[in-house]
C-alpha positions as CSV (number, residue, x, y, z in Angstrom):
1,X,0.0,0.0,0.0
2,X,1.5,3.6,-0.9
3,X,2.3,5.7,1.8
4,X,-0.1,9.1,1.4
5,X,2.2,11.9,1.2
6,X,1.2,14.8,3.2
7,X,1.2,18.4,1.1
8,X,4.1,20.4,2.1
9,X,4.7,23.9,2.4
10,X,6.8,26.3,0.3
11,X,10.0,26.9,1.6
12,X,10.1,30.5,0.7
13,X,8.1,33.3,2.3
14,X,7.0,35.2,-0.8
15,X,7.4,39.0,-0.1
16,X,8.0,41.5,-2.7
17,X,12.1,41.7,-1.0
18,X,12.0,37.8,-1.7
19,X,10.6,37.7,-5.2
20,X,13.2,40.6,-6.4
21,X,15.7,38.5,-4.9
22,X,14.7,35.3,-7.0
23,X,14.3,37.2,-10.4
24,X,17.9,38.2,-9.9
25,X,18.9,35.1,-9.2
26,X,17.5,33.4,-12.5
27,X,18.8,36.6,-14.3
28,X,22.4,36.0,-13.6
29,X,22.0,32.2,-13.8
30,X,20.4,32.7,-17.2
31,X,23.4,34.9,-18.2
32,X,25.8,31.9,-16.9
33,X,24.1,29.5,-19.2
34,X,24.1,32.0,-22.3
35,X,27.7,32.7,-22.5
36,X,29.1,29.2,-21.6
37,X,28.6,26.1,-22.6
38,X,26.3,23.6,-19.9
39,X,24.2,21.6,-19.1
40,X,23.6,22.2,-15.5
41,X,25.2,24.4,-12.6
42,X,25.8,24.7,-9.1
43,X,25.1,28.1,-6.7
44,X,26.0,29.5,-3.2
45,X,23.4,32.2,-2.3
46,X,24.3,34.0,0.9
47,X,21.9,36.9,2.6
48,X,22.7,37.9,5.9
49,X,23.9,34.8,8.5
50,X,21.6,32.4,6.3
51,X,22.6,30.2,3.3
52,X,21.3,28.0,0.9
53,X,23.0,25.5,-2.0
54,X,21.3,25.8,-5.7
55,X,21.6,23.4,-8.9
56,X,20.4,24.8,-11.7
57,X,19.1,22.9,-15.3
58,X,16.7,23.7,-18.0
59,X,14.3,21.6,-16.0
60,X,14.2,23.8,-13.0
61,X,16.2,24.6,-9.3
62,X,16.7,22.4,-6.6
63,X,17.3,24.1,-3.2
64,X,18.8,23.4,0.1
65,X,17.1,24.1,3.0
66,X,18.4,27.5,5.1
67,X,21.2,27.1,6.6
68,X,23.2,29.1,9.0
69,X,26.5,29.1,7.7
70,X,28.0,31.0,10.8
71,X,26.9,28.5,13.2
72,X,27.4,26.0,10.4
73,X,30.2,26.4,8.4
74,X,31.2,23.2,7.5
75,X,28.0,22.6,5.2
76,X,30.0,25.1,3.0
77,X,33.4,23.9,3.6
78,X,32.1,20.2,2.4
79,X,30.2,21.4,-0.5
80,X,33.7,23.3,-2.1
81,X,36.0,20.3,-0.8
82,X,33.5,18.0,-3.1
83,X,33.5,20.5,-5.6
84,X,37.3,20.9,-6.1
85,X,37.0,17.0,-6.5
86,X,34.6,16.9,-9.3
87,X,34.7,16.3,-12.8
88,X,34.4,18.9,-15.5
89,X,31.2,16.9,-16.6
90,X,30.0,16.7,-12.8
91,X,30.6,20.5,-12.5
92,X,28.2,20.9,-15.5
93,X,30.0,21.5,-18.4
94,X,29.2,20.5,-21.8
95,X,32.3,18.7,-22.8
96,X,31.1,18.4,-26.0
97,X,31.9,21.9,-27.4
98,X,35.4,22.6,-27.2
99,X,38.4,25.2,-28.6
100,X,39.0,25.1,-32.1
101,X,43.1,24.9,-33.3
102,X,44.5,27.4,-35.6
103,X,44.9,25.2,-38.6
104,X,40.7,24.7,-37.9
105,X,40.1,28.2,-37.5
106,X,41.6,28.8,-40.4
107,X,40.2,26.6,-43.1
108,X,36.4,27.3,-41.1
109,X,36.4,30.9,-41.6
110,X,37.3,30.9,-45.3
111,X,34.3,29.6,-45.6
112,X,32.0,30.7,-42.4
113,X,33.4,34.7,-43.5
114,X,31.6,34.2,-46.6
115,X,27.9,34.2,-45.2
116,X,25.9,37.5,-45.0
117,X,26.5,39.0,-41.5
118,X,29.7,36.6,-40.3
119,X,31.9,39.0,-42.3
120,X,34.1,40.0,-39.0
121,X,34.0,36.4,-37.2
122,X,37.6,35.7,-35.9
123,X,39.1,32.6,-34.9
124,X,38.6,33.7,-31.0
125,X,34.7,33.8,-31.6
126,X,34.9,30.1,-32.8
127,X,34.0,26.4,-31.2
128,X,33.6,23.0,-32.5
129,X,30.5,20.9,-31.5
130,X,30.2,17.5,-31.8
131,X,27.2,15.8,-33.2
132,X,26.2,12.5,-32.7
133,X,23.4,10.9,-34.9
134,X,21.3,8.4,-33.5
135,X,19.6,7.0,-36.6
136,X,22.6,5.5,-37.9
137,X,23.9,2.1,-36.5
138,X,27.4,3.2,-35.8
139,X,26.3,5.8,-34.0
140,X,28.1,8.2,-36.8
141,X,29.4,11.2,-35.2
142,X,30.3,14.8,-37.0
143,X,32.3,17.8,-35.7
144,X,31.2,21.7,-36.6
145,X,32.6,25.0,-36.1
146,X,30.7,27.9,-35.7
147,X,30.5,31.8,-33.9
148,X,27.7,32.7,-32.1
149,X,24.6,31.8,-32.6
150,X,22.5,33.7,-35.3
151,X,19.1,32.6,-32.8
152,X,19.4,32.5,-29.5
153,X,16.9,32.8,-26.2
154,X,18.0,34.3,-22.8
155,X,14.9,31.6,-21.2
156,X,16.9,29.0,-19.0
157,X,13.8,26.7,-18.8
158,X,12.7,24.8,-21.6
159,X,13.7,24.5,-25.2
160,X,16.2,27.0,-25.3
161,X,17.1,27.2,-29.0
162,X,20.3,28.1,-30.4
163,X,20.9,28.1,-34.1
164,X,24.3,28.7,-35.2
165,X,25.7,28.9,-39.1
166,X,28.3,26.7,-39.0
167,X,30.7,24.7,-40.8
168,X,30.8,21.1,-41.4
169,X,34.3,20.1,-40.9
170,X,33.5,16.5,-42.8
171,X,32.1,17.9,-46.3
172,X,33.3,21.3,-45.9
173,X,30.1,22.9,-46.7
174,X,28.1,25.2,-44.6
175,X,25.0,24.3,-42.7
176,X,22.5,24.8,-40.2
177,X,23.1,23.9,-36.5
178,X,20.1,23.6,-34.3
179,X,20.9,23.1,-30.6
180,X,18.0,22.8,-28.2
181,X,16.3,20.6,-25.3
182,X,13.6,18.5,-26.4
183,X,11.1,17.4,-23.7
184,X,11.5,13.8,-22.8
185,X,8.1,12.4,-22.5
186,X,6.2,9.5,-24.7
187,X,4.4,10.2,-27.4
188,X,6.8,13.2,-27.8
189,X,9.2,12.5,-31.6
190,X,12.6,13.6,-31.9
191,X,12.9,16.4,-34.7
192,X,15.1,14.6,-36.2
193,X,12.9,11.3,-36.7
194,X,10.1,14.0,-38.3
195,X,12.3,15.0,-40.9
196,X,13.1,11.3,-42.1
197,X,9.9,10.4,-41.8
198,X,8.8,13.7,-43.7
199,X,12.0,13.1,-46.6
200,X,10.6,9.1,-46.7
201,X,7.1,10.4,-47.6
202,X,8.5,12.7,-50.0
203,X,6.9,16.1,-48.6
204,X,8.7,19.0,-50.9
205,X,9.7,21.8,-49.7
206,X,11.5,21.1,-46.5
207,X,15.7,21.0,-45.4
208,X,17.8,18.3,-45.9
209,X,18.6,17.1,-42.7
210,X,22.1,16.0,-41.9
211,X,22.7,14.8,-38.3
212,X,20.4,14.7,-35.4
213,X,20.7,12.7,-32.4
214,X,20.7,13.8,-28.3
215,X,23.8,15.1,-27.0
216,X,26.5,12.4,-25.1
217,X,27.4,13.2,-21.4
218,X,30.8,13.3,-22.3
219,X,32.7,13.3,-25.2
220,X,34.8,10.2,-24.2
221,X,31.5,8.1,-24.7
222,X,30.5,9.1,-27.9
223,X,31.1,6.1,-29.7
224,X,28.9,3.6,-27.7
225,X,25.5,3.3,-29.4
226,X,23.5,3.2,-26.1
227,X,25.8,6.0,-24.4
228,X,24.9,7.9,-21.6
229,X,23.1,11.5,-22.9
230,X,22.6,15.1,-21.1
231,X,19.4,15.0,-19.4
232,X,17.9,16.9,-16.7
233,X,17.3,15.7,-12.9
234,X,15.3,18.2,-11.8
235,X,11.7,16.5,-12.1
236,X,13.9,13.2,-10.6
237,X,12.8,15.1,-7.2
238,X,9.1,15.8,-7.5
239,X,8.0,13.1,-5.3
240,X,10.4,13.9,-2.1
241,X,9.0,14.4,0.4
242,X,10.6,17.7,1.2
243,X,9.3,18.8,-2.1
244,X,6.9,21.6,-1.9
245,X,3.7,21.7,-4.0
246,X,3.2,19.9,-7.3
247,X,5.4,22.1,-9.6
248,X,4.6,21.1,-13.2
249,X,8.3,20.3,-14.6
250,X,9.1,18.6,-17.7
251,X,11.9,16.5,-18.4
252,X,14.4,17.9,-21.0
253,X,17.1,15.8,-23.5
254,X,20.3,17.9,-24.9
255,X,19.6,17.5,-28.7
256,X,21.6,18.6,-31.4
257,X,20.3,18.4,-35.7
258,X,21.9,19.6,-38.7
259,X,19.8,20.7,-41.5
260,X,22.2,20.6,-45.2
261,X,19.8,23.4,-46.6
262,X,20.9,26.2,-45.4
263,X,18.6,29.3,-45.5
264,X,18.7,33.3,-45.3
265,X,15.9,35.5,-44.1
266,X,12.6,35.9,-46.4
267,X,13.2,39.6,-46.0
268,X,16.4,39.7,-48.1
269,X,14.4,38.6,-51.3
270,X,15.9,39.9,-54.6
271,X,13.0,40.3,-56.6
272,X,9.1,40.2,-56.0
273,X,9.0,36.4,-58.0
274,X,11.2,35.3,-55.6
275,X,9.6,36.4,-52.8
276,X,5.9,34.6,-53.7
277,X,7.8,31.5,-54.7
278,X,9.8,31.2,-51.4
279,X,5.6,31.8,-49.9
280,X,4.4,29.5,-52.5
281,X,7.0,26.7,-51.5
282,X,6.5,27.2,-47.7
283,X,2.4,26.6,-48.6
284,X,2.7,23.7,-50.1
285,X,5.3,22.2,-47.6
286,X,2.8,22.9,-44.8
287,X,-0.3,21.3,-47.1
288,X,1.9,17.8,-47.9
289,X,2.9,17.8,-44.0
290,X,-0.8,17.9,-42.9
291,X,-1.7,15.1,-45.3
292,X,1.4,13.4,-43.7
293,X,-0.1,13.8,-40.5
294,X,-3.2,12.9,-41.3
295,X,-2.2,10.0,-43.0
296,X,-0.3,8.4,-40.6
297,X,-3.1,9.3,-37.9
């Protein structure tokens, strides 16, 4: 027989003071998770002679309870003596994107330099992600170098779509990254499987899709074909019993896709024929995708 679990308060009085407080807090951890790489992180939030210990993913925030960390200071000496002992990938970095070499920034921006607005990249704005596609049987992985993203969000919950120009260091070509976190419930298909299904059913009109899979935990995994992927943990929690509430929380997969077809906004249209055909193609593309739908309903 389950064991009722009794509804438990919030931890937090909620005062206007306090709700400042929190916006600022998801304002600089959003600003963490926009300029570097990750896939989760760790805080320390100190206010007068109280404490509490923060980890941060696209899911959500897990939180300590108060703690006094005058009376108690060896909850915070323990929590940076496991720190310093941690992993890169246990810290929350995405191991996955790294620094590109000289001879790789080189040969990238010949080409990347060429694209309307990436005129001034240098070879300091550059990183190379991997990308590991899950539809093959090898598990095929690709590398890509690319700037900042063209499309980015400052959200740090959900999605949170990036979409760099970047260049494939395989073919040489330039194409489309799309990095994002797709939820991770049933019924819920990966972009990537769309698209092949979409391309099998011969809908016009749509990108060539190049790699797509989720995202390794670490880059010395990659080639296993059932390899460990980043995930979030926050939801893991919702049924503690020190869990306040029934937050709604979703479950979120790092997942990376490569489309060959690379676009350019519809408002740089050289001439009015082009601009109705570029309409004209997106139309039809929409119409064979809802007979798709409808077909496979």
């Amino acid at each position: 027989m389950q064991r009722e679990v009794q509804p438990v308060e919030c931890h937090i009085n909620h005062s206007e003071a306090t709700n400042k407080i929190c916006g600022q807090l998801l304002a600089y951890t959003s600003a963490l998770h926009s300029s570097q790489f990750r896939v989760f992180s760790f805080a320390v939030i100190l206010f007068g002679d109280s404490g509490r210990l923060l980890r941060w993913d696209r899911s959500g925030i897990i939180y300590t309870e108060s703690f006094n960390w005058e009376k108690q200071p060896d909850t915070l000496f323990e929590f940076f003596w496991r720190l310093n002992f941690l992993s890169d990938v246990d810290r929350g970095y995405d191991t996955t994107v790294t620094s590109v070499t000289d001879d790789e920034a080189e040969v990238a921006l010949n080409k990347l330099t060429t694209y309307p607005g990436l005129e001034n990249v240098k070879a300091a704005d550059l990183h190379k992600f991997l990308v590991r596609d899950d539809h093959s049987t090898d598990g095929q992985l690709g590398y890509y170098i690319a700037p900042s993203p063209i499309w980015s969000t400052e959200s740090l919950f959900g999605r949170s779509t990036f979409g760099y120009i970047a260049y494939d260091v395989a073919s040489t070509d330039l194409v489309y990254l799309k990095d994002f976190w797709r939820t991770d419930l049933p019924g819920i298909q990966k972009e990537g499987d769309v698209y092949r299904e979409l391309h099998d059913a011969q809908v016009p009109h749509i990108p060539t899709l190049g790699r797509a899979g989720d995202v390794p935990l670490s880059y010395k995994d990659v080639n296993a074909r059932s390899c460990a992927v980043q995930r979030t943990k926050t939801r893991d929690y919702l049924k503690r019993e020190w869990c306040p509430g029934q937050p709604c929380v979703e479950p979120y997969v790092h997942y990376r896709l490569v489309l060959k077809t690379l676009g350019r906004p519809l408002n740089t249209f050289k001439s009015t024929r082009q601009l109705c055909e570029a309409i004209r193609d997106a139309i039809e593309g929409k119409k064979w995708c809802r007979l798709f739908n409808l077909v496979v309903d």
